[in-house]
Backbone bond lengths (Angstrom), bond angles and torsions (degrees), N, CA, C in turn:
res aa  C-N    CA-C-N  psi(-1)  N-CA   C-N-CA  omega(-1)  CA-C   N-CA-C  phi
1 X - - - 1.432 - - 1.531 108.95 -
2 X 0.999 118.43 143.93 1.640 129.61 -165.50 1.392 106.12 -115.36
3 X 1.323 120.17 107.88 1.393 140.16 171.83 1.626 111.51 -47.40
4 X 1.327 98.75 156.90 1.618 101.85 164.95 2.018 111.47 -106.47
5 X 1.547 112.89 158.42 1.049 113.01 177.82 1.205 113.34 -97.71
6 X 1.451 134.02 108.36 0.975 142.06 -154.34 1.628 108.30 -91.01
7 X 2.091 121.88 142.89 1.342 131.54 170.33 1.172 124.84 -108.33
8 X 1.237 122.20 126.36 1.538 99.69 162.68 1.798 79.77 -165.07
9 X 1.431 80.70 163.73 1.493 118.46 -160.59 1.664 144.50 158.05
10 X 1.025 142.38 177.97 1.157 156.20 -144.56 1.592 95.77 -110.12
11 X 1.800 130.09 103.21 1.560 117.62 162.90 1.086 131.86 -130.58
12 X 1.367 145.27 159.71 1.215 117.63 173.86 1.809 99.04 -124.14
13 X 1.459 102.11 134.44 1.502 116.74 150.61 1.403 138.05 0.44
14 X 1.301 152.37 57.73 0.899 164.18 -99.86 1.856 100.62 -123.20
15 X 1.388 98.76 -53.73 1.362 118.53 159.78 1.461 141.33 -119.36
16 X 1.469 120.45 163.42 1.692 94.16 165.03 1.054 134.69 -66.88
17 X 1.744 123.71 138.39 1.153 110.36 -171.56 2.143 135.08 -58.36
18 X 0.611 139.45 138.57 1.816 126.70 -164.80 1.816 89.57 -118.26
19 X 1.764 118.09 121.04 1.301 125.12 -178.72 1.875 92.37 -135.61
20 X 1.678 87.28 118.50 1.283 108.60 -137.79 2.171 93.20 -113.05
21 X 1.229 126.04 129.46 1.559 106.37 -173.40 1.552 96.38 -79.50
22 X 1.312 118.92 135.15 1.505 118.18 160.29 1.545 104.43 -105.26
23 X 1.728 114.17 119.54 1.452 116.28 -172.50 1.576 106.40 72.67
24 X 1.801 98.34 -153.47 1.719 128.88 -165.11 1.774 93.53 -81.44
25 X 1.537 106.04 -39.06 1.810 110.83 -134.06 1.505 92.96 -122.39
26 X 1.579 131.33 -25.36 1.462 106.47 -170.12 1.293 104.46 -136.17
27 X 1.759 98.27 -179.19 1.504 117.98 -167.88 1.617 113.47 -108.82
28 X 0.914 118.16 135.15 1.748 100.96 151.11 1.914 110.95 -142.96
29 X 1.718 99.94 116.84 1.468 101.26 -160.98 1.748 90.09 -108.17
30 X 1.755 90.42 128.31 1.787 97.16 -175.36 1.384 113.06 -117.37
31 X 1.311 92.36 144.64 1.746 114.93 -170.49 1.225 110.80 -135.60
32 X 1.659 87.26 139.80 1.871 118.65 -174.36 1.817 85.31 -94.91
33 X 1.290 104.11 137.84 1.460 111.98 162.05 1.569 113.01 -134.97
34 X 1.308 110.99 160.25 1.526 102.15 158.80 1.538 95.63 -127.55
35 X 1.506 108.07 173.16 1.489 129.35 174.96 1.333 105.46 -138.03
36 X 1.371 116.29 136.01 1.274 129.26 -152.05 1.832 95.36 -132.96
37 X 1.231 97.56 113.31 1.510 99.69 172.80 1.364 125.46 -89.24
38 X 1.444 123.67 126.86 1.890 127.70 -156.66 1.980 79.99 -85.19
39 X 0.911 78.07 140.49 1.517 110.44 161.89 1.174 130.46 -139.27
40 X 1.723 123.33 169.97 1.511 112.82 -177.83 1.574 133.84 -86.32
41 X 0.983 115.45 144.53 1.523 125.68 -179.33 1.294 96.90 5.58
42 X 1.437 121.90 144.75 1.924 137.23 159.71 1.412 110.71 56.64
43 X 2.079 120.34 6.25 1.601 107.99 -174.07 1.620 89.37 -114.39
44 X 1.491 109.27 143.76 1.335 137.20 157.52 0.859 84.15 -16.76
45 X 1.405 111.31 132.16 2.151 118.31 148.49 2.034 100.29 -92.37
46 X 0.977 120.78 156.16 1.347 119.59 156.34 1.219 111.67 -120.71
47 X 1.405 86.81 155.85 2.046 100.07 173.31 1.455 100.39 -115.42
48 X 1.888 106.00 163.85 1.057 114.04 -173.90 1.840 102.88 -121.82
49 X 0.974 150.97 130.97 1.353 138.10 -169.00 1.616 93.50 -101.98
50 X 1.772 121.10 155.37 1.420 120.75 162.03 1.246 100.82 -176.41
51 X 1.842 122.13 153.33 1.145 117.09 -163.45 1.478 97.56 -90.10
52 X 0.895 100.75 174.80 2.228 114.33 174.47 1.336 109.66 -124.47
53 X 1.207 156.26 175.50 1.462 166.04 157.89 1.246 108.83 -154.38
54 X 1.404 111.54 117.18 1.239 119.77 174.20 1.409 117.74 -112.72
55 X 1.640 140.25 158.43 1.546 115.64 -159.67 1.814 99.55 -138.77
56 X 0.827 99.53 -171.24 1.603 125.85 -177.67 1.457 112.79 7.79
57 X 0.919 173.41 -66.39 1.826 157.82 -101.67 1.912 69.58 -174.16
58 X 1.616 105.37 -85.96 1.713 93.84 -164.61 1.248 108.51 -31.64
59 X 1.174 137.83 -62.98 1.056 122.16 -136.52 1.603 111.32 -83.48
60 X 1.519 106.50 -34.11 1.982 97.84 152.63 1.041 117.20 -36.84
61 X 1.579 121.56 -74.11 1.494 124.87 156.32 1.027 142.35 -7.57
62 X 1.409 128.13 -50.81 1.419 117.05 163.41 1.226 104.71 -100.43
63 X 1.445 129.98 -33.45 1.636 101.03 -171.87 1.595 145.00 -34.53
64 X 1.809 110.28 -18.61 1.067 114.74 -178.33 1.808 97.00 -84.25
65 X 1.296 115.69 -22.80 1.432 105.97 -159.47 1.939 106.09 -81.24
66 X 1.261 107.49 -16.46 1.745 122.08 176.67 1.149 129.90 -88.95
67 X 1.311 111.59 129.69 1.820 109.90 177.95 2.178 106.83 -145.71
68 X 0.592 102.03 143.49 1.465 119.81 173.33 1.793 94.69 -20.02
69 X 1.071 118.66 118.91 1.830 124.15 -167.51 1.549 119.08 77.61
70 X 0.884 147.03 -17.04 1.205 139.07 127.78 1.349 117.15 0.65
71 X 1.365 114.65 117.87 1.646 142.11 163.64 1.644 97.70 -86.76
72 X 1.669 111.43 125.74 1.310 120.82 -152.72 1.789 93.70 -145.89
73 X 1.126 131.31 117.08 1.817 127.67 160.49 1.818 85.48 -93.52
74 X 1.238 83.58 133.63 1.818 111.26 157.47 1.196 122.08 -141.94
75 X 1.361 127.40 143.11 1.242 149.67 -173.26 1.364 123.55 -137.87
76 X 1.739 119.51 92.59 0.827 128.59 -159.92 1.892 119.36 -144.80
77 X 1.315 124.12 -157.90 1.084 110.22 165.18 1.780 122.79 -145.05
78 X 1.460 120.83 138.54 1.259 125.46 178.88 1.231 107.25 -12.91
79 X 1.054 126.18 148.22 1.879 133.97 142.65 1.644 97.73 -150.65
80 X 1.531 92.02 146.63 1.621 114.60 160.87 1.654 125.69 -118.05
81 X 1.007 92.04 101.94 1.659 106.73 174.66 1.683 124.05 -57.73
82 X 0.836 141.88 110.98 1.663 145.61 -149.86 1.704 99.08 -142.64
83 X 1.343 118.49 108.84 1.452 149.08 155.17 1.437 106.84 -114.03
84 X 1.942 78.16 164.35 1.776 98.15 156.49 1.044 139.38 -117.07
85 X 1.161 150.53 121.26 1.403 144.15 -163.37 1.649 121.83 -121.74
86 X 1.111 99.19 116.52 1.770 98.74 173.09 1.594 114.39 55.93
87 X 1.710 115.86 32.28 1.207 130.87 -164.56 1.302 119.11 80.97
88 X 1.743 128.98 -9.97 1.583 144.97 -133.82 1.636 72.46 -112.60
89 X 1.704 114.09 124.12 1.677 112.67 146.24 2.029 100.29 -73.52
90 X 1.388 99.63 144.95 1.944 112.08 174.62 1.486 91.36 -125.17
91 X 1.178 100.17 -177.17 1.251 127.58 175.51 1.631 124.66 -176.87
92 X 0.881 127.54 158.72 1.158 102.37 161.40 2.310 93.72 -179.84
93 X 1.552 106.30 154.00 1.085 111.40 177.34 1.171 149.57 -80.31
94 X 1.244 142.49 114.82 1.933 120.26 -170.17 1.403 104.56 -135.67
95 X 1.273 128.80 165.55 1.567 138.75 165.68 1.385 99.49 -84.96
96 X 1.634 92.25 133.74 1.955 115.30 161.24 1.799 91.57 -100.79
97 X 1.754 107.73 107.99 0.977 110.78 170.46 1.742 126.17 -58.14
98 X 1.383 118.47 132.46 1.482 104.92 -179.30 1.847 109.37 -105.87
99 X 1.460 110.92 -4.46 1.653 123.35 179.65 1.712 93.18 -164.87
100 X 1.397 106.22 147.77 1.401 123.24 164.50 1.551 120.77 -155.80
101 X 1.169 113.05 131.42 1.437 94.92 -163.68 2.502 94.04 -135.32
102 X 1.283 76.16 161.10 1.935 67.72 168.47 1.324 110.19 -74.41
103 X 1.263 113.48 178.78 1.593 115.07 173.79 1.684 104.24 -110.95
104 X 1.402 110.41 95.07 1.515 103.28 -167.13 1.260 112.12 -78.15
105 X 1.347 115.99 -15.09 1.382 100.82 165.68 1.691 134.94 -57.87
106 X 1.144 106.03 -5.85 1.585 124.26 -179.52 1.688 101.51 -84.71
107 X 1.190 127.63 -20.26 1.182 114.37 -162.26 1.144 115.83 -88.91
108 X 1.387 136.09 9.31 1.211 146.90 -163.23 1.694 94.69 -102.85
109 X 0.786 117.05 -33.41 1.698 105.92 176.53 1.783 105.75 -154.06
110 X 1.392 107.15 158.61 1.533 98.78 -174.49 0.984 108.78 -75.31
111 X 1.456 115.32 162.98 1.517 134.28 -161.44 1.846 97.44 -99.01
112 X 1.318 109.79 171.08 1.274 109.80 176.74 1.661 110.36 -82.05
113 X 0.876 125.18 56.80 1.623 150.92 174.87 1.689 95.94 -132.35
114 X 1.564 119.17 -35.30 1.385 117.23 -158.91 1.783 118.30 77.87
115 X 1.627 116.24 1.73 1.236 128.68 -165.37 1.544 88.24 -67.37
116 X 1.716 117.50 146.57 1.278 128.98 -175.83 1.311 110.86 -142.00
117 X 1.262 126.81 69.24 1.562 132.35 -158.57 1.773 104.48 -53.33
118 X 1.636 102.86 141.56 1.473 111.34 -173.08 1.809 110.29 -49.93
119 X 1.424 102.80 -168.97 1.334 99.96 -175.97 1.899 89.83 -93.25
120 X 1.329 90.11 -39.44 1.642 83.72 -162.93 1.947 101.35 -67.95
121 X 1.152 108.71 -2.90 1.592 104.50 -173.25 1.905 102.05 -83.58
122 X 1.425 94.92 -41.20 1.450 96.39 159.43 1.537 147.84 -52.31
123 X 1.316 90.74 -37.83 1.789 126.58 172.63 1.821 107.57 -56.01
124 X 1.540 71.87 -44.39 2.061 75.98 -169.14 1.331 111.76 -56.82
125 X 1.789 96.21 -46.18 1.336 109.64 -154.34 1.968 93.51 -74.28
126 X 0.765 106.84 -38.00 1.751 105.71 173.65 1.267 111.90 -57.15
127 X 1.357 116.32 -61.19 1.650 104.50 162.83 1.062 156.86 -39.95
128 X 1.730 114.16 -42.08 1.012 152.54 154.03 1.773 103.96 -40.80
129 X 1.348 120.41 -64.63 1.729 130.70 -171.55 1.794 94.54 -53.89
130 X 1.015 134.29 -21.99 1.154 112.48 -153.45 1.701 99.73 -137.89
């Protein structure tokens, strides 16, 4: 039996989110992220860019709570997508989110983006916890 490669981590929003109807009954809301690796004092940090897909109930669910800068934990798992193009096999990798939540600890003061999440984005997320 063949395991899955499991994600989770710390991201921020790269783009706006796009929550897209698939069919009568479902959702799938997709996200650009990057991941930014901490490094030490005076060295380049790098980022890594990759898409996310999140599906059905979540992804109603958070779409109102996300916008382009957004601090995001997700926990999800690898997938590789494999087409053909113009005779060309592609591929390329993204996370099918399985949980995503904001990072509310950011909301208390702006982040070095300067991102300042609404009141009502806050509201939700307070509501939502309880």
């Amino acid at each position: 039996m063949m395991g899955y490669a499991n994600v989770s981590g710390l991201f921020r929003l790269a783009a706006e989110p796009e929550l897209k109807p698939i069919g009568t009954s479902r959702s799938v809301l997709k996200l650009r992220v990057r991941a930014t690796n901490r490094t030490p004092k005076n060295a380049p940090a790098t980022s890594m860019f990759f898409d996310v897909e999140v599906w059905g109930d979540l992804a109603e669910n958070a779409a109102p709570l996300l916008s382009k800068g957004t601090e995001v934990m997700i926990q999800g798992r690898l997938q590789e997508d494999e087409w053909e193009k113009d005779g060309e096999k592609r591929r390329k990798f993204k996370v099918t989110a399985s949980d995503i939540g904001v990072a509310v600890s950011r909301f208390s003061d702006a982040d070095d983006t300067g991102f300042r999440p609404t009141s009502s984005q806050q509201a939700r997320v307070i509501e939502e916890a309880f």
